[in-house]
N, C-alpha and C positions, 0 to 999 in steps of 0.2 A: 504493500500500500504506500510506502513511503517514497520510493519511486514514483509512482504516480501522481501523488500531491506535488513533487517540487516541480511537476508540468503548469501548475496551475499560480498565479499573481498571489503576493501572499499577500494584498488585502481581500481573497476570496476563500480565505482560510476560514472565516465562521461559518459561511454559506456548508465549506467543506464538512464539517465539525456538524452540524445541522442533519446532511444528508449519511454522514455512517452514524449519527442517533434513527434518524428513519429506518433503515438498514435493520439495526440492531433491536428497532421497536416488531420489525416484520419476520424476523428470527424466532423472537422471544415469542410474541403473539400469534406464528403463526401466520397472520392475516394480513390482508391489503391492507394500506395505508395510504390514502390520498392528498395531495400535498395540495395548494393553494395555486394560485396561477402563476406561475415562472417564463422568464423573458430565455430567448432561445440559449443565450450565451449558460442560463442556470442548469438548460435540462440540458446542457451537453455535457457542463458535470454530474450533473447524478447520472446519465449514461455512460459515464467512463467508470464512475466507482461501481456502480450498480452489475456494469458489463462483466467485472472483473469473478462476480460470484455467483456459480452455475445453477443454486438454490431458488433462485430469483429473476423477475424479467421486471422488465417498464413497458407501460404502454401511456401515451398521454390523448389530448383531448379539446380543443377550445371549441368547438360547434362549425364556427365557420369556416370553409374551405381555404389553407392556409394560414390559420392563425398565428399571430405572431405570437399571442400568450396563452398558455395551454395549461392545465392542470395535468398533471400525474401520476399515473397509478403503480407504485411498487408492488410488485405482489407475488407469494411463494409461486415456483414452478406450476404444483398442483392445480393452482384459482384460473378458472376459464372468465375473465372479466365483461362486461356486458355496458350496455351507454350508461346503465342505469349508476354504475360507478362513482362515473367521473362526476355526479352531482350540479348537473349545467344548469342554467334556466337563460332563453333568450329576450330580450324586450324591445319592443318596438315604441316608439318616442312619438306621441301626438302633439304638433305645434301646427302655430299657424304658415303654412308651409308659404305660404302668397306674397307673405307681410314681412319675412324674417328668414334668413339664411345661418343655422346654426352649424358651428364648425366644431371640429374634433377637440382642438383645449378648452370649447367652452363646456362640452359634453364632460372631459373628463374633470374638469374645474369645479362640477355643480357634483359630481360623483364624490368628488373628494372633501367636499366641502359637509358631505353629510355626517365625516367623519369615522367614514371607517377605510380599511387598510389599501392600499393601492393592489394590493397580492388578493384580491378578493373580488377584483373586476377583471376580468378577459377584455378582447377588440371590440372598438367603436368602429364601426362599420359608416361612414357618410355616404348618400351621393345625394342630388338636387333633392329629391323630393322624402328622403327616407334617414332616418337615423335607427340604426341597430344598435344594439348592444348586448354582452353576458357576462353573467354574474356566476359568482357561487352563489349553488341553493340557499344554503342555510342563512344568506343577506337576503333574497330575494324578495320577502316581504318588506321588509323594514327600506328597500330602495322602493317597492312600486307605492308605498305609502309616503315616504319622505318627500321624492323626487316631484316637487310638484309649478318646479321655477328654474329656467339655466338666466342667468342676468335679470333682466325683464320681462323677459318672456316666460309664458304661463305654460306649461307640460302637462301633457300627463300620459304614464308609462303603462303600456298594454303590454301583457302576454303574446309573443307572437305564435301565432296559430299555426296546427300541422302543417297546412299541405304551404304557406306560407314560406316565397324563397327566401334564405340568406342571402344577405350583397354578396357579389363577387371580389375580391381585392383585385383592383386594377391597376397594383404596381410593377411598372417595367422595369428591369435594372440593366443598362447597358454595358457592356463589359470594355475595359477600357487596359492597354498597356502603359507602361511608365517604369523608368527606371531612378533610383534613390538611391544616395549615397549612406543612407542608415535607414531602419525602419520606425526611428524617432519621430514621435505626434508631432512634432512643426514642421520634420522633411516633410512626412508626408500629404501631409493639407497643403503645403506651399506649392508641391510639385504636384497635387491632382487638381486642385484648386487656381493654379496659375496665377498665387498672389506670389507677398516678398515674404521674409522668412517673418521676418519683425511685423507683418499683417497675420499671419499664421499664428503666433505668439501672443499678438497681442488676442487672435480670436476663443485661445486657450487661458491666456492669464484671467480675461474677459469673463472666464465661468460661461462661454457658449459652445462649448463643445462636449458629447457625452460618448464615453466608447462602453459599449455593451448595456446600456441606461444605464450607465453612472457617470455623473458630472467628475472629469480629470482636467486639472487644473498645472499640469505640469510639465513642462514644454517638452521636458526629454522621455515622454514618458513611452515606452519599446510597445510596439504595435505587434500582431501575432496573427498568423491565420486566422479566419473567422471570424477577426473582431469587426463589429459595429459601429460606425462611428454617426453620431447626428451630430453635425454643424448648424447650428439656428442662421436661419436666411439662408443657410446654401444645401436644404437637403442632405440626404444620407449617401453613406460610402462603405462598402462591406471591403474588406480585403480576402480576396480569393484565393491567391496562393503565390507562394515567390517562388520564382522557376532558375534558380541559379544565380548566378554573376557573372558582368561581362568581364571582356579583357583587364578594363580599368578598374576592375572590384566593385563597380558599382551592382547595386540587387535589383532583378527584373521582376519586376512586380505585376500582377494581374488582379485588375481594382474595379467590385460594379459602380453604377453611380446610379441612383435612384431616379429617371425621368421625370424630370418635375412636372406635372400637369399643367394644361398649356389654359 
């Protein structure tokens, strides 16, 4: 196991610490345990520790096709797991759709503001005429009775019904080459971004950069396959994979970039 931990940033040491108490709760008891909604970078570690122990499988879960936040089911080999698990519930958002254009941080703003955990809401689903959202169950009440105002505007949260679609995510991520002279957070915004280094720096010292949703604030801070980056005003950036070094040591980098909607 100790091998494997020193793969992972050691401020994701408690997350770590977190998932082999899960582990050791589904040993001990036997039984599935379902975890709360995790952003992709969390379920790739509890799939690495989880992977490692043949006792045990994952299977996770957010409703909507591609979710970026999903809950997770640990559960001995034996357990044939079922939807009924994952403890979903979906809702659908009545506003005055004609008079008011509500967007994804006002949705999650008015969620958060009710006071309960961010790890307890799955995707806000937007497009013109429609707002989704999923929750865990066991909030479900207490948000379709709370949730009755985002700013101004007056709501009110429906059950969304069977036969009733999900949005689609319609995000494209274009794939892009680049080569860097290190895999440091200001090369690399500088060099996919086409600012200066000292604009890159400042967009980090600035608290507007998140890699993996967590706000990093530290200019040299080493980038990693997989990681996630949101830059406020310029969209998101996954790092795909580094394919070697050229002659002059520089790192060939393969970078999506999230299509901004036009």
């Amino acid at each position: 196991m100790e091998h494997l931990i020193q793969h992972f940033r050691k401020d994701e040491q408690p997350f770590i610490e977190q998932v082999l108490s899960w582990q050791r709760e589904v040993e001990d008891r036997y039984a599935p345990k379902l975890t709360d909604f995790l952003d992709p970078r969390q379920r790739f570690i509890v799939t690495s520790i989880i992977g490692q122990d043949d006792s045990m499988n994952t299977l996770c879960a957010g409703l909507f096709n591609e979710a970026e936040r999903q809950r997770m089911l640990i559960y001995p080999a034996y357990y044939e797991p079922t939807d009924k698990d994952f403890q979903l519930t979906a809702f659908t958002l009545q506003y005055p759709v004609k008079f008011v254009q509500l967007r994804h941080p006002d949705v999650l703003g008015a969620l958060l503001s009710l006071g309960l955990n961010r790890s307890k809401f799955g995707d806000i689903r937007v497009s013109e005429h429609q707002i989704q959202f999923v929750v865990a169950k066991e909030v479900a009440e207490y948000v379709r009775l709370h949730l009755t105002g985002i700013g101004k505007v007056k709501v009110h949260v429906e059950s969304l019904k069977e036969q009733e679609p999900l949005l689609i995510n319609e995000d494209e991520w274009l794939e892009e080459s680049h080569t860097v002279t290190s895999m440091r957070l200001d090369v690399i915004i500088a060099t996919v971004l086409k600012v200066s280094r000292q604009k890159a720096q400042a967009l980090i010292t600035g608290k507007k950069v998140r890699v993996n949703w967590t706000e990093r604030d530290a200019v040299a801070f080493e980038l990693q396959e997989g990681d996630i980056l949101s830059i406020r005003g310029s969209g998101r950036l996954k790092i795909i994979m580094t394919e070697g070094r050229t002659k002059k040591d520089k790192i060939r980098l393969q970078v999506g970039r999230l299509a901004q909607k036009s």
